[in-house]
PLY file of the C-alpha trace (Angstrom):
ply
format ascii 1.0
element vertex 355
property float x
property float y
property float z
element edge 354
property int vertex1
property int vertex2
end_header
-23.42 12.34 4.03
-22.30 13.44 0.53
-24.08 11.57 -1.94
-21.02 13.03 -4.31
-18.58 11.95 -2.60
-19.79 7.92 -1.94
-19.87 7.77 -5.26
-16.62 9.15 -6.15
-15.24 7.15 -3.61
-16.90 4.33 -5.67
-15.52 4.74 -8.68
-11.74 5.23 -7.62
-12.72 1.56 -6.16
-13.18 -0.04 -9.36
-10.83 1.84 -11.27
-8.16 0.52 -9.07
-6.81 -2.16 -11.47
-6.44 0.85 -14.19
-4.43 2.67 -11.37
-1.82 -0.31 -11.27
-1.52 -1.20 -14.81
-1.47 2.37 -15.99
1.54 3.72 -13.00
3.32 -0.09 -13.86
3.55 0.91 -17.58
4.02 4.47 -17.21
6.54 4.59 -14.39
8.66 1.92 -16.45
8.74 4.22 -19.59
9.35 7.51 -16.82
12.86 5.99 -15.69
14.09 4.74 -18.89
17.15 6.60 -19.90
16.22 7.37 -23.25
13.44 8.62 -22.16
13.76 10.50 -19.00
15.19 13.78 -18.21
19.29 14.36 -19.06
20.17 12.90 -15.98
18.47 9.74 -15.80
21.34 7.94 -18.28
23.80 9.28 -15.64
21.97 8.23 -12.31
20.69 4.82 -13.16
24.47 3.24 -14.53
25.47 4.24 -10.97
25.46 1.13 -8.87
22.78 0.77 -5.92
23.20 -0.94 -2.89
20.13 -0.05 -1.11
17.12 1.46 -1.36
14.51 4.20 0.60
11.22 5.08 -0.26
9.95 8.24 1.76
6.45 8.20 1.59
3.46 9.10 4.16
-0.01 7.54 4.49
-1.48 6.74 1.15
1.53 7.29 -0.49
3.78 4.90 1.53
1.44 2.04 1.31
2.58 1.47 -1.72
5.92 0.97 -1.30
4.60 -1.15 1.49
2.93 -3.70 -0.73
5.27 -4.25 -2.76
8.39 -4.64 -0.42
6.75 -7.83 1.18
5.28 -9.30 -2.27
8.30 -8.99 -3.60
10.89 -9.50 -0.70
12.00 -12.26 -2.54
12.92 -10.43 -5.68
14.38 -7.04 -4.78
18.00 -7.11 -5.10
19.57 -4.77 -1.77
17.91 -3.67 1.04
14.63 -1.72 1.19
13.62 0.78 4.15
10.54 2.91 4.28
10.75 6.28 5.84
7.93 7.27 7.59
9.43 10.19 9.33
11.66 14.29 8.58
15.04 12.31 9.33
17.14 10.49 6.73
19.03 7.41 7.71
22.68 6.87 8.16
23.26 4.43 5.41
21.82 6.93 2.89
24.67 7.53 0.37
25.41 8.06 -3.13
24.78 4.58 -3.62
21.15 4.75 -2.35
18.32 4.90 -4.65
15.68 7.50 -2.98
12.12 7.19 -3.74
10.30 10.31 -3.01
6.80 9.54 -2.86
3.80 11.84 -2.31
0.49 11.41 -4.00
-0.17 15.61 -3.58
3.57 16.03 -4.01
3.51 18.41 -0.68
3.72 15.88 2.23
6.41 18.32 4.78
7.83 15.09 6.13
8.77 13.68 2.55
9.91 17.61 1.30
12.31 17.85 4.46
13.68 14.51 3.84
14.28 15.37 0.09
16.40 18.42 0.67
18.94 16.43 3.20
18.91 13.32 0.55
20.00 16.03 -2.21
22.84 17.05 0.04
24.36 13.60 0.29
24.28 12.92 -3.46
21.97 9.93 -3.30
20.59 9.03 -6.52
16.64 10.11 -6.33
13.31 10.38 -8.43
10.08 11.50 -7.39
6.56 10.35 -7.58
3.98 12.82 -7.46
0.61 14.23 -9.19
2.55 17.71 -9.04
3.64 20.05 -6.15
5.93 21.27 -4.78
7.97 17.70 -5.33
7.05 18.19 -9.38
8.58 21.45 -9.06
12.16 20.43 -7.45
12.31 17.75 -9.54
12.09 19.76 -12.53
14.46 22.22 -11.31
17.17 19.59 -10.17
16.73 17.70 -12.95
15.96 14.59 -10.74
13.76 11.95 -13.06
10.21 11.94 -12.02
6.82 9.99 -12.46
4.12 12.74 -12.96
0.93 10.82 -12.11
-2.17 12.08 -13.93
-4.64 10.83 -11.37
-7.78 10.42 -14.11
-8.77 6.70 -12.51
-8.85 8.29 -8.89
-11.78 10.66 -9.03
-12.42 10.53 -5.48
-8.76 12.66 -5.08
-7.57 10.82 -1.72
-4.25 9.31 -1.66
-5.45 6.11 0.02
-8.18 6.03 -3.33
-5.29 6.15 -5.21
-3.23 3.53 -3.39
-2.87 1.38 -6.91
-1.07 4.27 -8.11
1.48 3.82 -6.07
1.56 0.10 -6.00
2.16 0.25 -9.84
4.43 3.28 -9.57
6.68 1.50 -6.97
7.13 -1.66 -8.66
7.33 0.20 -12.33
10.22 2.34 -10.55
12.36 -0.41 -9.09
12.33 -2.54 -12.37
13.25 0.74 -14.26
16.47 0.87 -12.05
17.05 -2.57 -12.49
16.85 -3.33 -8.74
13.96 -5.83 -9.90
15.03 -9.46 -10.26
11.89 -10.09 -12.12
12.10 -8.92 -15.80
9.74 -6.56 -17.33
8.15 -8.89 -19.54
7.31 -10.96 -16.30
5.99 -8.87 -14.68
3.76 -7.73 -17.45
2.80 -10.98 -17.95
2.04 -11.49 -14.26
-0.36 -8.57 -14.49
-2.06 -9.76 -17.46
-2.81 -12.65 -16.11
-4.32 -11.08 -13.24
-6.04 -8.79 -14.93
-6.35 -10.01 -18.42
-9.15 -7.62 -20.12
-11.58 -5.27 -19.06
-14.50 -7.00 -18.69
-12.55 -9.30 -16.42
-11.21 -6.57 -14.33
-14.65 -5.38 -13.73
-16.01 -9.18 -12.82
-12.97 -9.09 -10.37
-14.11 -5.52 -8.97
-17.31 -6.59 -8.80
-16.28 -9.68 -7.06
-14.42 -7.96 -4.25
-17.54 -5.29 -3.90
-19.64 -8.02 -3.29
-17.27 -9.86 -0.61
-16.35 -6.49 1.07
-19.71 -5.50 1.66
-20.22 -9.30 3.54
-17.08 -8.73 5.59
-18.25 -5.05 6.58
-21.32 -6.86 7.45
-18.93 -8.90 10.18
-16.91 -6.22 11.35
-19.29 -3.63 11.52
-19.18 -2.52 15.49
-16.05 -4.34 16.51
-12.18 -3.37 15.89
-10.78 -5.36 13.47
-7.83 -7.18 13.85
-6.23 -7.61 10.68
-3.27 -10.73 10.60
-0.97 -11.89 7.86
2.62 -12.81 6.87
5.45 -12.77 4.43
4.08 -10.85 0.82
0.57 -10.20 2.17
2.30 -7.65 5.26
1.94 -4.29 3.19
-2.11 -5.38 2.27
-2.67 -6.50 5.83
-1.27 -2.97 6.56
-3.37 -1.03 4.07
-6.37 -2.90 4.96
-5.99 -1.64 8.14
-5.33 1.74 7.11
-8.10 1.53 4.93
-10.14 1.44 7.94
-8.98 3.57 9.61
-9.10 6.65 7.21
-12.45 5.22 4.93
-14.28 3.86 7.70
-13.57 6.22 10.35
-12.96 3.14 12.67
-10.59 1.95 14.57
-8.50 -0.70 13.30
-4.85 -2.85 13.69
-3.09 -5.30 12.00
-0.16 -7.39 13.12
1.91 -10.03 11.34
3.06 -14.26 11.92
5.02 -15.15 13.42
5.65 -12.24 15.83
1.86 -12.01 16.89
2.33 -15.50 18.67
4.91 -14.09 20.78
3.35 -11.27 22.13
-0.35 -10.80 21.59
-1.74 -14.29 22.72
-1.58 -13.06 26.51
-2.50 -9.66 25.44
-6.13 -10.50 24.19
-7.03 -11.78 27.95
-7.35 -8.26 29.67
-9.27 -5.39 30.27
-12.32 -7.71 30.76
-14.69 -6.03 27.89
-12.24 -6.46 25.19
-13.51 -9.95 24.02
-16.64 -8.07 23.40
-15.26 -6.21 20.75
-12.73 -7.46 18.48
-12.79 -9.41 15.43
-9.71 -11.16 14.12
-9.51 -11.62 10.44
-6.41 -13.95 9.53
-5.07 -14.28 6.24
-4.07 -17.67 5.06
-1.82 -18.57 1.89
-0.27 -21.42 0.26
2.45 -19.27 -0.45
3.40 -19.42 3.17
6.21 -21.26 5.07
4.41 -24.83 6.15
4.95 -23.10 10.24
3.40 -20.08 9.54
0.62 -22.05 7.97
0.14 -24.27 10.83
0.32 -20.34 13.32
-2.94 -19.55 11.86
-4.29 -22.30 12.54
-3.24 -22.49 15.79
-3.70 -19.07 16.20
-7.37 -19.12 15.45
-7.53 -21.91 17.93
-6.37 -20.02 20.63
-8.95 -16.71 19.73
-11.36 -18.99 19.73
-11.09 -20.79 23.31
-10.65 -17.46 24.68
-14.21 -16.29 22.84
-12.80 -13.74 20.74
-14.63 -13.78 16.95
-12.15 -14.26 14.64
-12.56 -15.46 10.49
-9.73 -17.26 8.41
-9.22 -15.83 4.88
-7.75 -17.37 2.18
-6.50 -15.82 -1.36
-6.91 -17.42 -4.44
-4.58 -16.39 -6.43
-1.96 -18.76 -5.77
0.97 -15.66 -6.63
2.57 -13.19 -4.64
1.47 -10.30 -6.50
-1.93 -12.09 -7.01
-2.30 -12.57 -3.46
-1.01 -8.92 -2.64
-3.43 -7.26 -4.49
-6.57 -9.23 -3.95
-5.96 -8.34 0.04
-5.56 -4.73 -0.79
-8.39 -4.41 -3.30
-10.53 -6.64 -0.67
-9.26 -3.78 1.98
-10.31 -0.77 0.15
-14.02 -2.16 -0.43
-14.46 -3.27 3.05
-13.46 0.15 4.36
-16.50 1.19 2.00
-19.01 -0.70 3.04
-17.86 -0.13 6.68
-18.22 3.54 6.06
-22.16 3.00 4.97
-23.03 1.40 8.00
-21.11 3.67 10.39
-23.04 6.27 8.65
-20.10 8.28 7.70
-18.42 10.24 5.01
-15.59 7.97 3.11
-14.07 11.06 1.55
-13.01 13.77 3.67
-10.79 13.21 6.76
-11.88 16.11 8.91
-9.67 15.14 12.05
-6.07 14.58 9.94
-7.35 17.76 8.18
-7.53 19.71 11.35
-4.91 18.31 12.88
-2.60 19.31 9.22
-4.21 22.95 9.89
-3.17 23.36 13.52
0.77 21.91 12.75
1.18 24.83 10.48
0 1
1 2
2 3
3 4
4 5
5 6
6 7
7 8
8 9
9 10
10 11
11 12
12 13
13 14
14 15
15 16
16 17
17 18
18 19
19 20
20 21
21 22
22 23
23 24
24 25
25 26
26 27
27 28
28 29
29 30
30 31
31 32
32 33
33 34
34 35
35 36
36 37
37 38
38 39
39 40
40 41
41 42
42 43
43 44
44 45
45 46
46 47
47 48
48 49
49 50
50 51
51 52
52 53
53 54
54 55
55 56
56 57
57 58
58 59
59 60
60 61
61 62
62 63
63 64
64 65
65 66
66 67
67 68
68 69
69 70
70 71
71 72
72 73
73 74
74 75
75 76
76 77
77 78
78 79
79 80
80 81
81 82
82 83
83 84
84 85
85 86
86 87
87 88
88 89
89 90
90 91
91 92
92 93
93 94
94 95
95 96
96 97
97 98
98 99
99 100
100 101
101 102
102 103
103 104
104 105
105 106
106 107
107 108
108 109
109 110
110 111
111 112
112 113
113 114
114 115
115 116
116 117
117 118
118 119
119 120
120 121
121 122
122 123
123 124
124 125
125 126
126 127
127 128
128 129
129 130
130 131
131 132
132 133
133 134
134 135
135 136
136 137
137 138
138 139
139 140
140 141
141 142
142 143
143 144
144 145
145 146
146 147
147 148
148 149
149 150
150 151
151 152
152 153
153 154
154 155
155 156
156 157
157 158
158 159
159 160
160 161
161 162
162 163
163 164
164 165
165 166
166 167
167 168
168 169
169 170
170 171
171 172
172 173
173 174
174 175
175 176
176 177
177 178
178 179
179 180
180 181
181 182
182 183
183 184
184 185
185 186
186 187
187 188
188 189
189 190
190 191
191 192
192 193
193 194
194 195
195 196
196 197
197 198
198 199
199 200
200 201
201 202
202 203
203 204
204 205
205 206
206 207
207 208
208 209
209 210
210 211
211 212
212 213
213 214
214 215
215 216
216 217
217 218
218 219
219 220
220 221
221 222
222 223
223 224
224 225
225 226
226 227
227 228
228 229
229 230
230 231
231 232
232 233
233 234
234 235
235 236
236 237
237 238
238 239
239 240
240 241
241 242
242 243
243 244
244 245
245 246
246 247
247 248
248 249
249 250
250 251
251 252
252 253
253 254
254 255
255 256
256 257
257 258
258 259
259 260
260 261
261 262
262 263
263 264
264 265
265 266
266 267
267 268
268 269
269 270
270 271
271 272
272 273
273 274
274 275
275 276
276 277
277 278
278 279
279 280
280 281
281 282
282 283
283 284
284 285
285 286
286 287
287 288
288 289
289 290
290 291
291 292
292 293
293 294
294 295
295 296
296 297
297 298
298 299
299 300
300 301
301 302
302 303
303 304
304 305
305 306
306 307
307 308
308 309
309 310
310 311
311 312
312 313
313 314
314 315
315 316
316 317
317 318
318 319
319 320
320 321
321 322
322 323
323 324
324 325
325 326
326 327
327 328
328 329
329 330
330 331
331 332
332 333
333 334
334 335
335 336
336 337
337 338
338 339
339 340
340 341
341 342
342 343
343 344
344 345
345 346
346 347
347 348
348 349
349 350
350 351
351 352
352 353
353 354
């Protein structure tokens, strides 16, 4: 392993508050009208009825986030596109969120040039690329990230980037029903200085390396609800791409529908997974009582499982602390599987082979 890169990977970890703040604040200022390109005074007094974010991997977890912490406060509908195609509904009255930490993901590029032909209103997220350049040749307003708290360079490393960059975006287009100011003072409280942001980091370091600890040589089974979805999701991905190991997450109250006969066969499955629930008091009182239960159930059929419960006590509290929690235990997970968290030599080859 890469001594260089674990510690890169490291220190995108704890910069990941600075990733959020600093893509909250400067996406906000990006899509102001005053202060965007000549367009942006045009696009955003046009009236938006729904929204799509195209974004892959890294990039669209994001926009995952923040759709279920803040279900509650975005104004029309919001899809993610994880695919080349572009939806029906996409009109002029769509708001188009083209989001792609290296600013060349093909699926997100293809989608952009169909959106452009049906006159949907769009901006761009992006460290540069290929999406940097059409943007500045349409005209289309865009977020240039300048990725100095992500040293590592991977888009999942950078996943508060796009957190920050998401939610600064959607309460720049007013699609928000949270003010800025609340917001802002949300994330203050959450973060409310340096040295605090570091005794959070710290914090989470300390409690991912513990939950690696549990995991390590088992598939996690990552379970949440309502705003926590997206971080449930990420965790997993996290995983997945850090960890090299194989992970899944599903949510409540679907799981209890489905999965509960699923966990009885093939017969060495109980052997290896490891259920890791997430509990909130921001839940509906039945989906509180489904983890519970669902625990109870695991557990008379011998499968491992762990309740967790935030304590933030807010939906972007909550949110983050999950996905923060994620990213470290994908870390610590990579140590003991004795692998390298940086590079992803399989999605690499498999990138080289498509072309």
């Amino acid at each position: 392993m890469s001594k260089k890169d674990i510690e890169l990977v490291k220190q995108s970890l704890f910069y990941l508050p600075e990733q959020i703040l600093t893509s909250w604040k400067e996406s906000n200022e990006a899509f102001q009208p005053k202060a965007g390109p000549p367009q942006a005074d045009k696009i955003k007094k046009k009236q938006i009825n729904a929204i799509a974010v195209f974004g892959m991997g890294g990039s669209g977890l994001g926009a995952d986030i923040v759709r279920s912490m803040m279900r509650a406060q975005i104004l029309t509908p919001f899809a993610i596109i994880n695919n080349y195609s572009v939806p029906f509904f996409v009109n002029e009255k769509t708001l188009c969120i083209f989001s792609s930490y290296s600013g060349n993901t093909e699926e997100v590029i293809e989608a952009y040039k169909e959106v452009k032909k049906r006159g949907a209103q769009m901006c761009v997220i992006a460290t540069g690329g290929k999406l940097a350049e059409f943007a500045k040749k349409d005209k289309i307003p865009a977020y240039i990230v300048n990725p100095k708290y992500n040293p590592a360079g991977a888009p999942r490393l950078g996943v508060g980037y796009s957190v920050g960059a998401i939610l600064g975006t959607l309460c720049a287009y007013g699609v928000l029903g949270l003010s800025r100011a609340s917001v802002d003072m949300e994330l203050k409280r959450i973060f409310p200085s340096h040295s605090e942001i570091k005794k959070k980091t710290a914090h989470f370091s300390v409690l991912g390396n513990v939950l690696a600890k549990r995991i390590f040589g088992r598939v996690p089974v990552l379970v949440g609800s309502s705003h926590l979805e997206g971080a449930v999701h990420t965790f997993a991905n996290e995983i997945n791409e850090t960890a090299k190991n194989f992970s899944a997450h599903f949510y409540l109250p679907e799981l209890d529908h489905h999965l509960l006969e699923g966990i009885l066969k093939p017969a060495g499955l109980k052997r290896n997974l490891f259920f890791i629930i997430f509990e909130s008091e921001l839940y509906h009182p039945r989906i509180a009582r489904r983890c519970k239960l669902t625990a109870e159930v695991l557990k008379k059929n011998g499968i491992l499982n762990l309740i967790l419960n935030p304590s933030q006590t807010s939906l972007i509290g909550e949110a983050l602390d999950i996905t923060i929690l994620g990213c470290f235990t994908a870390y610590f997970l990579s140590k003991l599987n004795k692998v390298n968290p940086l590079p992803n030599p399989w999605v690499d080859y498999f990138k080289k082979k498509l072309k």
